[in-house]
VMD Tcl script that draws the C-alpha trace (Angstrom):
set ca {
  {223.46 143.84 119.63}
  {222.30 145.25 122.59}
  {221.47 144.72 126.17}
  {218.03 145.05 127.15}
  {217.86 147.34 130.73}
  {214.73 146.17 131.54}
  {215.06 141.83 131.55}
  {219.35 141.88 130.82}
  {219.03 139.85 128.12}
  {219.54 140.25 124.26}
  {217.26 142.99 122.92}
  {216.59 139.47 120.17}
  {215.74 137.70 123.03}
  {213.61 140.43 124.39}
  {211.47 140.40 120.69}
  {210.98 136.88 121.07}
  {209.57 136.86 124.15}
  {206.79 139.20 123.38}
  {206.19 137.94 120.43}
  {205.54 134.48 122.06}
  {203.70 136.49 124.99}
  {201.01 137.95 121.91}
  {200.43 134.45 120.53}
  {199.70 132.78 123.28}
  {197.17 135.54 124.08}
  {196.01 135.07 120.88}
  {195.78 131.41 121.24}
  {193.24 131.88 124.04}
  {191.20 134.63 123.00}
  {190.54 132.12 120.14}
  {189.78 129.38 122.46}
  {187.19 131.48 124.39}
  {185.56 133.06 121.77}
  {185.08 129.33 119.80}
  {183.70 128.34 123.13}
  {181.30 131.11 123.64}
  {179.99 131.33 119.81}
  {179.01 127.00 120.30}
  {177.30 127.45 123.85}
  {175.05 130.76 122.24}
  {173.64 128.67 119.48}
  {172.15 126.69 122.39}
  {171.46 129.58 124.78}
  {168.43 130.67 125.55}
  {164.64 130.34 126.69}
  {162.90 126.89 125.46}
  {159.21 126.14 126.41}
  {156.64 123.76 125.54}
  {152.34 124.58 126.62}
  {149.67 122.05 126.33}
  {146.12 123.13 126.97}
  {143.88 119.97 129.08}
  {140.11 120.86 128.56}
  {140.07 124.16 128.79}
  {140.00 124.17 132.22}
  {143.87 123.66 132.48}
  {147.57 123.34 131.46}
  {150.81 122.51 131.43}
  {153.82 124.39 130.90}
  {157.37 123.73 130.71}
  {159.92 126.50 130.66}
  {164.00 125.58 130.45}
  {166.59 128.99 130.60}
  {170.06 127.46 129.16}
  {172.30 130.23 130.46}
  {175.87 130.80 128.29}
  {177.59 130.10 131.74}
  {176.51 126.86 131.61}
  {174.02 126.83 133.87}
  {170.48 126.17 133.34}
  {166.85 126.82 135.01}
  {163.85 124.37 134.69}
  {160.36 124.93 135.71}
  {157.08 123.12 135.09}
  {153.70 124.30 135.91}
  {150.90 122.47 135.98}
  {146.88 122.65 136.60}
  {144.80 119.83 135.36}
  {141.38 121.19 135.95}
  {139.55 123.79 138.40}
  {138.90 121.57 141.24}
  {142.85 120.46 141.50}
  {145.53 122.31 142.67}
  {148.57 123.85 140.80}
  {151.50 122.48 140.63}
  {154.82 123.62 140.66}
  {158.35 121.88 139.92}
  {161.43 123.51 139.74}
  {165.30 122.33 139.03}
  {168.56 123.74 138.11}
  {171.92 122.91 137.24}
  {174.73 122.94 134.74}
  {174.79 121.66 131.20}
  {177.05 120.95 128.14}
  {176.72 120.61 124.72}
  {178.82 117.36 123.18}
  {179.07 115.75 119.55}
  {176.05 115.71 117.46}
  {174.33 118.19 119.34}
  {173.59 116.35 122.08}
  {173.01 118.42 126.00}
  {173.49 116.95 128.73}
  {172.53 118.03 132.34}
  {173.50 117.54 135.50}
  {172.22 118.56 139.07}
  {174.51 118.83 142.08}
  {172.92 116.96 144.79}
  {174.64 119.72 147.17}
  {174.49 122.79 145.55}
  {171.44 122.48 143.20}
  {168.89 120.70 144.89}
  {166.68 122.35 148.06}
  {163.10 123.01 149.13}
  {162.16 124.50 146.01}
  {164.26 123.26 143.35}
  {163.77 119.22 143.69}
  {163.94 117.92 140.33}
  {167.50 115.97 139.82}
  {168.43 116.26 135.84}
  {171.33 114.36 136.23}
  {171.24 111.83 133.33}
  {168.92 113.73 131.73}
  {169.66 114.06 127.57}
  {168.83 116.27 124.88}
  {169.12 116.46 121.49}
  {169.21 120.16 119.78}
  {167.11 120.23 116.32}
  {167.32 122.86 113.89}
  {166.51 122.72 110.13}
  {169.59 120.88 108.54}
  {172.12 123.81 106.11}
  {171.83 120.98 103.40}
  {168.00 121.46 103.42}
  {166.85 123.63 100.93}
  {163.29 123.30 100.99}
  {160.77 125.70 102.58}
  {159.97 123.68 105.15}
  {159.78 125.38 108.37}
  {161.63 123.79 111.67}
  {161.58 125.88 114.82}
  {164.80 125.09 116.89}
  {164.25 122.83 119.78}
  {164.87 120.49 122.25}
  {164.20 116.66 122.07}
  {164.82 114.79 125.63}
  {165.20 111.23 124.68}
  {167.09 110.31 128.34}
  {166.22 111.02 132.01}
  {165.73 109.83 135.02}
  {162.30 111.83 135.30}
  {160.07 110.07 133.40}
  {157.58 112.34 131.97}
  {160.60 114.62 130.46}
  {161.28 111.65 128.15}
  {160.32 112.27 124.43}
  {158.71 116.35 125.30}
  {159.65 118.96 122.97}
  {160.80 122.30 124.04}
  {160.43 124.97 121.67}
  {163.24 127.89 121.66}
  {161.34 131.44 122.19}
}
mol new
graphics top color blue
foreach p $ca { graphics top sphere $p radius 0.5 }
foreach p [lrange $ca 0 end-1] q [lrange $ca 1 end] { graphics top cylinder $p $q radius 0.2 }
display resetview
């Protein structure tokens, strides 16, 4: 046995220390990387257009951002003699059991002159074609809001690009 010059202890005591030092790295490199790999299933650019006769439309467009942030913005012309329309909100979100978002809007940091929609409340439900399914059926990942405070978000789709 030995004395260690750089900590005075036990060279065995040393060992131990590092070794403890690597697993707990370890421990949360695993811990981010799980929590990265569940947030970039959901990531990504959803949208939803519906054509009104064929004068105009409606289009909404959600960014879910791995950070945890998300961008929402909703366009909409009904026909040539009325104006467009623009809504806009942002915020955070977070993905729970059974696939379920939900978002929330920071009164103080999220809302402003441009961004006034407040998704606080506001649920989603992630659909994607089930791994016991082995048909051919086709299901394009998406978004189901079944909760919110803004009423005409309730039941829409959003499609993931």
């Amino acid at each position: 046995m030995y004395i260690c010059i750089k900590c005075y202890l036990t060279n065995h005591f040393c060992d131990l220390i590092l070794i403890m030092k690597t697993i707990i790295l370890l421990f949360f490199v695993a811990i981010s990387t799980s929590i990265y790999s569940q947030t970039k299933e959901y990531t990504g650019i959803y949208k939803r257009h519906f054509d009104i006769n064929e004068e105009g439309s409606i289009e909404y467009q959600l960014e879910l951002s791995p950070d945890g942030t998300f961008t929402f913005h909703n366009y909409r012309k009904i026909s040539a003699k009325n104006q467009e329309e623009n809504q806009y909100g942002k915020g955070t979100w977070k993905i729970e059991k059974n696939k379920v978002l939900y978002f929330y809007t920071n009164k103080k940091n999220d809302l402003d002159k441009k961004h006034t929609l407040n998704f606080t409340n506001t649920k989603a439900r992630y659909i994607t074609k089930s791994k016991r399914d082995k048909s051919d059926k086709e299901v394009k990942n998406h978004l189901r809001f079944y909760d919110s405070e803004i009423s005409w978000i309730k039941g829409n789709k959003l499609f993931k690009d």
